[in-house]
C-alpha positions in Angstrom: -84.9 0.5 -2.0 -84.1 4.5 -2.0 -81.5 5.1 -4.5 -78.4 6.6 -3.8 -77.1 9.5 -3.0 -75.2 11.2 -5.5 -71.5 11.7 -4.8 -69.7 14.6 -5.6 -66.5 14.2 -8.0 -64.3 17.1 -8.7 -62.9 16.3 -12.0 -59.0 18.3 -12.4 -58.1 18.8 -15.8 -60.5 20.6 -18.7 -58.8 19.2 -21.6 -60.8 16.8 -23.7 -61.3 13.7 -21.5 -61.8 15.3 -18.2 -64.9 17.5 -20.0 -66.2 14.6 -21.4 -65.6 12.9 -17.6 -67.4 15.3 -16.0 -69.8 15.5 -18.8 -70.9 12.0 -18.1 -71.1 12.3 -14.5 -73.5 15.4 -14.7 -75.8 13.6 -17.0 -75.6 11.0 -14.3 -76.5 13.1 -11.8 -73.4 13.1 -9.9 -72.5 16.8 -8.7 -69.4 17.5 -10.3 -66.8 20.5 -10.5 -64.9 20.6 -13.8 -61.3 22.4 -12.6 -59.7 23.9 -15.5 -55.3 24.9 -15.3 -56.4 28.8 -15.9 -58.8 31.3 -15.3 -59.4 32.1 -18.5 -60.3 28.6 -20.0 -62.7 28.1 -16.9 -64.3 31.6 -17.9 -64.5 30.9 -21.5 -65.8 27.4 -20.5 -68.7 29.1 -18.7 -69.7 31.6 -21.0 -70.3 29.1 -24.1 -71.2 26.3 -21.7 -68.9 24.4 -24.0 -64.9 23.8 -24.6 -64.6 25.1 -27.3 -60.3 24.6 -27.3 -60.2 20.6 -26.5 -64.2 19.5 -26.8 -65.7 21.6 -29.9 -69.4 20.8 -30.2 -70.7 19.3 -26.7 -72.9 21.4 -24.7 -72.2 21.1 -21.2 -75.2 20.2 -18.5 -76.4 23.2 -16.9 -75.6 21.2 -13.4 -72.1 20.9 -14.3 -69.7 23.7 -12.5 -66.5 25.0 -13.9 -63.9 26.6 -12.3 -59.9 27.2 -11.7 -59.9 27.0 -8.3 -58.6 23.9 -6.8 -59.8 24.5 -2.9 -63.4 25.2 -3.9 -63.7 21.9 -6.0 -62.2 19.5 -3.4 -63.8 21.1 -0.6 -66.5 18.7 -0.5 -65.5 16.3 -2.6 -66.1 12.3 -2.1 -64.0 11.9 -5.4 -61.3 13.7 -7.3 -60.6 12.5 -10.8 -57.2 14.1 -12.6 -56.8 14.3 -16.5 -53.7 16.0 -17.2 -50.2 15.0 -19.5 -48.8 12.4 -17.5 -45.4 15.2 -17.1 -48.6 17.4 -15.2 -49.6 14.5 -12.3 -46.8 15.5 -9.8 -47.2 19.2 -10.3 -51.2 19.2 -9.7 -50.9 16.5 -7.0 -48.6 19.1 -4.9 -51.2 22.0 -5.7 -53.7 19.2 -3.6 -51.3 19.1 -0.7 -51.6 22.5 0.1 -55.5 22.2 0.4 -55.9 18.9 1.3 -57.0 20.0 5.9 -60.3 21.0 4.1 -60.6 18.0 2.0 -62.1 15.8 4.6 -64.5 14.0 2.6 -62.3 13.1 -0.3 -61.9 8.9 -0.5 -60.6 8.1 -3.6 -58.3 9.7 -6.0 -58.9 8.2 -9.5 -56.3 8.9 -12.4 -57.1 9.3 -16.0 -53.8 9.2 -17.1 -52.3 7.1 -19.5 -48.2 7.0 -19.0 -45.3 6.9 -16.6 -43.2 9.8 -15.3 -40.1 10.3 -16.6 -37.0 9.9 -14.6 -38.8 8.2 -11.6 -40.9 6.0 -13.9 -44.0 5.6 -11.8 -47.0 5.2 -12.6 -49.6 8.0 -11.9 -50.7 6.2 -9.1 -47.5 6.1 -7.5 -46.9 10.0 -8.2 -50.5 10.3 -6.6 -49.7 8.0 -3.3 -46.3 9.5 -2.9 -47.0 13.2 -2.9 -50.4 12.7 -0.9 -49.5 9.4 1.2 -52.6 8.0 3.2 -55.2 8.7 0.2 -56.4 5.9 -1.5 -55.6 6.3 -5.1 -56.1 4.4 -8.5 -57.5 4.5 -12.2 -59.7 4.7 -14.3 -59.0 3.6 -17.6 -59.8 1.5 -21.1 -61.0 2.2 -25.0 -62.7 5.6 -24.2 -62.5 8.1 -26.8 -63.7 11.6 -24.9 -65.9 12.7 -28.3 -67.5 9.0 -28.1 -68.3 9.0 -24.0 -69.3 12.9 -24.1 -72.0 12.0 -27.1 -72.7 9.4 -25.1 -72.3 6.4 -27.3 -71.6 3.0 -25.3 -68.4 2.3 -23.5 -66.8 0.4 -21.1 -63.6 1.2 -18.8 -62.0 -1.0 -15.6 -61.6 1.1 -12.1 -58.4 -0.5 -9.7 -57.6 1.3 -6.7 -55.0 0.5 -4.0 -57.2 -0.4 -1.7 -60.3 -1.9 -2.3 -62.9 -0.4 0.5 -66.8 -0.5 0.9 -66.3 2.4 -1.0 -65.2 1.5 -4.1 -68.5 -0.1 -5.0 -70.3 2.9 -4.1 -68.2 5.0 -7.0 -68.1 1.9 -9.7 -72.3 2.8 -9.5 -72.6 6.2 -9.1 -70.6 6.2 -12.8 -71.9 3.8 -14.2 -75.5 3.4 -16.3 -76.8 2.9 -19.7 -73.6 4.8 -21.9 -70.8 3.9 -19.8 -70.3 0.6 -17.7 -67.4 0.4 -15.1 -65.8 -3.0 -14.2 -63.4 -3.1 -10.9 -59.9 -4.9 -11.1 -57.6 -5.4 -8.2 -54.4 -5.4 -10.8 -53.6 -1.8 -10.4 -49.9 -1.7 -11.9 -51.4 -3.9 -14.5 -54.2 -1.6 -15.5 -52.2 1.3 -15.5 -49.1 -0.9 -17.5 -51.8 -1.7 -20.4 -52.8 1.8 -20.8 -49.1 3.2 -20.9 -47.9 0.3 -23.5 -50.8 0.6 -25.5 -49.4 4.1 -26.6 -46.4 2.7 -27.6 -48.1 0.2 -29.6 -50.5 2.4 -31.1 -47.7 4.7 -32.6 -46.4 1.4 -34.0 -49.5 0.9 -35.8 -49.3 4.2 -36.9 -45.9 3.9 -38.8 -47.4 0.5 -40.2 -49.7 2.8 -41.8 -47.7 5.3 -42.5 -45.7 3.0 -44.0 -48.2 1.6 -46.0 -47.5 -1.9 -45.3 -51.5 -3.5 -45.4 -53.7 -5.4 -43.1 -51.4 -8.1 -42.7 -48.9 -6.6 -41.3 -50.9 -4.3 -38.9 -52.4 -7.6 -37.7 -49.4 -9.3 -37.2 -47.6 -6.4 -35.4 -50.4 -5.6 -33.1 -50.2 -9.7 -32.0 -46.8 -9.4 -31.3 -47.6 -6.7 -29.5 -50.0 -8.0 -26.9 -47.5 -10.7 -26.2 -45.0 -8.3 -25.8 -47.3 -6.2 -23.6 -47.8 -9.4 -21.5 -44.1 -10.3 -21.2 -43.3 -6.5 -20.0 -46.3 -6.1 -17.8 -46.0 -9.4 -15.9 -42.1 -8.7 -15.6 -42.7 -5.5 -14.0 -45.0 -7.4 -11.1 -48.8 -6.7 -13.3 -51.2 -10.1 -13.8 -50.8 -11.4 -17.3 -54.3 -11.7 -17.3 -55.1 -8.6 -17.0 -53.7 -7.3 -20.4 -56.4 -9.3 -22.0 -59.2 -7.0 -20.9 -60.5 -3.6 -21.1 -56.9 -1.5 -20.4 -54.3 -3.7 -22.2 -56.2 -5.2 -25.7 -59.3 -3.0 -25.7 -57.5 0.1 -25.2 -54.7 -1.4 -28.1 -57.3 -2.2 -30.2 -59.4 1.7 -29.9 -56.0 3.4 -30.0 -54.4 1.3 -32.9 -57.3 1.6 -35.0 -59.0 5.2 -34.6 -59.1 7.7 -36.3 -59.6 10.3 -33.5 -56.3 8.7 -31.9 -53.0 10.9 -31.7 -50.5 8.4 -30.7 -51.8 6.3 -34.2 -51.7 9.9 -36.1 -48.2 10.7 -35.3 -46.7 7.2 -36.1 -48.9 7.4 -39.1 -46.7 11.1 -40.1 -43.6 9.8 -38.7 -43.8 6.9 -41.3 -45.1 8.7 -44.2 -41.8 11.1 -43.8 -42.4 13.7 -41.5 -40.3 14.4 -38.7 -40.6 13.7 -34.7 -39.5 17.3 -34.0 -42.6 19.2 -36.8 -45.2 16.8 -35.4 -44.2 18.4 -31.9 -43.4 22.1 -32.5 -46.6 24.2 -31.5 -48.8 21.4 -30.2 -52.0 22.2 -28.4 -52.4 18.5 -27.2 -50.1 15.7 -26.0 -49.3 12.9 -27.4 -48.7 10.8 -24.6 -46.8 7.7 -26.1 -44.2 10.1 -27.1 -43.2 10.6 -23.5 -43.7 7.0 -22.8 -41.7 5.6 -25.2 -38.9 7.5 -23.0 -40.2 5.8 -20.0 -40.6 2.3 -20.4 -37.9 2.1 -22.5 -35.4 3.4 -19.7 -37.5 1.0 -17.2 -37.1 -2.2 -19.0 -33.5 -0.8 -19.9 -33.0 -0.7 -16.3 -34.7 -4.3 -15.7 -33.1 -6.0 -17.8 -36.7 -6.8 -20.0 -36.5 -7.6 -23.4 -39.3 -5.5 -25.5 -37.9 -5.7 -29.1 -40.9 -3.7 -30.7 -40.7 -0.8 -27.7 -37.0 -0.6 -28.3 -37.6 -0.2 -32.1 -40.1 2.5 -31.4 -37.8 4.1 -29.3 -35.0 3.9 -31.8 -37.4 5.8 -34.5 -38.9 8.6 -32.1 -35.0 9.1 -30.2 -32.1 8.1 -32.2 -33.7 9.0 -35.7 -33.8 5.6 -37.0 -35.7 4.8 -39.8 -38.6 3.5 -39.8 -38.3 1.0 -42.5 -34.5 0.2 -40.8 -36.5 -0.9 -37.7 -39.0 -3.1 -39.8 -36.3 -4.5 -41.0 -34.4 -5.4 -37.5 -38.4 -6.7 -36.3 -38.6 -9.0 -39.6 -34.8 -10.2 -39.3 -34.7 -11.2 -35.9 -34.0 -14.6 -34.9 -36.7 -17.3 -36.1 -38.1 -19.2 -33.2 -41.5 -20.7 -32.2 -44.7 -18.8 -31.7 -46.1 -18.4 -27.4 -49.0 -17.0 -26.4 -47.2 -16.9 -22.7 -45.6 -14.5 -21.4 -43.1 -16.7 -20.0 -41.7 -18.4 -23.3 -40.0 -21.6 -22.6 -37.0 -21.4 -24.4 -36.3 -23.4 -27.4 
């Protein structure tokens, strides 16, 4: 059997996970555009054949094409990836619209993004299918640090779209192969729920370490966490099930315990004594759970969902609260028995 043709992705956002993206799909012999914000990145980009801003010490495949302009990337595009601060979504999705009569081949719109918008509190996919209505859109997402997948060290990540076509199949392989294997979900808002609370979570960790509070507690916060992630996620119209796998407890697990992660860093600062406001001044990078702290919190605010470590978090990154105060209100709250469910039965 003749293998298949390669699809061309144009991947829209140079930071450190759409390089390592599109790194990944040149090495897999996918033709791929790398589509930076300015000219000046894409230029510098091309001239070292590596980024040297967001993605120091990766050399970029030859095949791999960089540029700034949005037209010539999605001009014959079968894919269009974006990794961008989830703020950025809206902004580069209405750039699309204005060159979307030549986009003719484009079929799926995948999203890298990890958070909700604020104000309108939909998830990228939303912002995606509401600015550019009648393209299938979805994500991409799961325990991928961009370092890790661009040195091409094993990985795995889950794909949901909005509609699942003959096509979708076709892009799950064409990314997929010996560094990098791609499972398919049809739990969209639950995929892209996971890798939104996970953030949240994460910077939780962070504090516990911060904090200096040992394993125990780490492990016992992250548990309560993933039911907690459950109980939101299936409340907001996710499958429970799904924050079991790859985008809900793989990604929590990557992002709570690495190193390399930001959202664990700066809950790590916050509870050693530093400030929310210094860890944000001058920033070249995003941390996205800040954001989406805002976010969920105002969306289970407005649901009526009770999230009891969220609201804490939230209390520490927007009302100044203490981080030890909040540790406190977790470890006073109201004894009761211990569910795996997300729909506790109530005692």
């Amino acid at each position: 059997m003749p293998a298949p043709r390669p699809l061309n992705f144009a991947v829209i956002g140079a930071g450190a996970w759409g390089t390592a993206m599109a790194v990944h799909l040149a090495r897999r012999g996918q033709h791929t555009t790398l589509v930076a914000r300015r000219a000046e990145h894409a230029e510098a980009i091309r001239a070292a054949r590596e980024n040297r801003d967001y993605l120091p010490g990766i050399r970029l495949p030859d095949e791999l094409v960089v540029t700034s302009y949005l037209r010539s990337a999605l001009v014959e595009a079968d894919v269009a990836l974006i990794a961008c601060p989830s703020q950025s979504v809206r902004a580069w999705c209405e750039q699309m619209r204005t060159v979307m009569h030549d986009t003719s081949r484009l079929q799926l719109f995948l999203s890298l993004v990890k958070g909700l918008e604020i104000g309108t509190h939909l998830r990228p996919s939303e912002t995606m299918a509401q600015v550019l209505p009648g393209l299938n859109c979805g994500t991409l997402t799961g325990p991928t640090n961009a370092a890790e997948v661009a040195r091409g060290l094993p990985a795995a990540m889950v794909m949901a779209a909005a509609h699942t076509d003959e096509f979708v199949p076709k892009v799950q392989t064409a990314m997929s192969g010996p560094t990098l294997r791609i499972y398919t979900s049809d739990d969209l808002a639950g995929a892209e729920y996971g890798a939104s609370l996970k953030n949240i979570y994460a910077i939780a960790a962070g504090l516990s370490d911060g904090l200096k509070l040992g394993d125990n507690s780490k492990a016992a916060l992250l548990t309560r966490a993933v039911n907690e992630m459950l109980r939101v996620g299936a409340a907001l119209g996710a499958k429970p099930e799904t924050f079991y796998g790859l985008s809900g407890f793989g990604d929590l697990v990557a992002t709570s315990h690495g190193i390399w992660s930001r959202n664990r860093e700066f809950g790590e600062k916050i509870g050693a004594g530093a400030s929310v406001a210094s860890l944000l001044e001058g920033r070249k990078t995003v941390v996205e759970g800040h954001r989406t702290t805002e976010a969920l919190y105002g969306l289970c605010q407005e649901r009526g969902i009770t999230a009891p470590i969220l609201n804490e978090v939230y209390a520490i990154l927007y009302r100044q609260k203490k981080p030890a105060d909040a540790l406190l209100a977790l470890m006073t709250r109201e004894l009761k028995r211990e569910t795996t469910s997300p729909f506790p039965k109530k005692d």
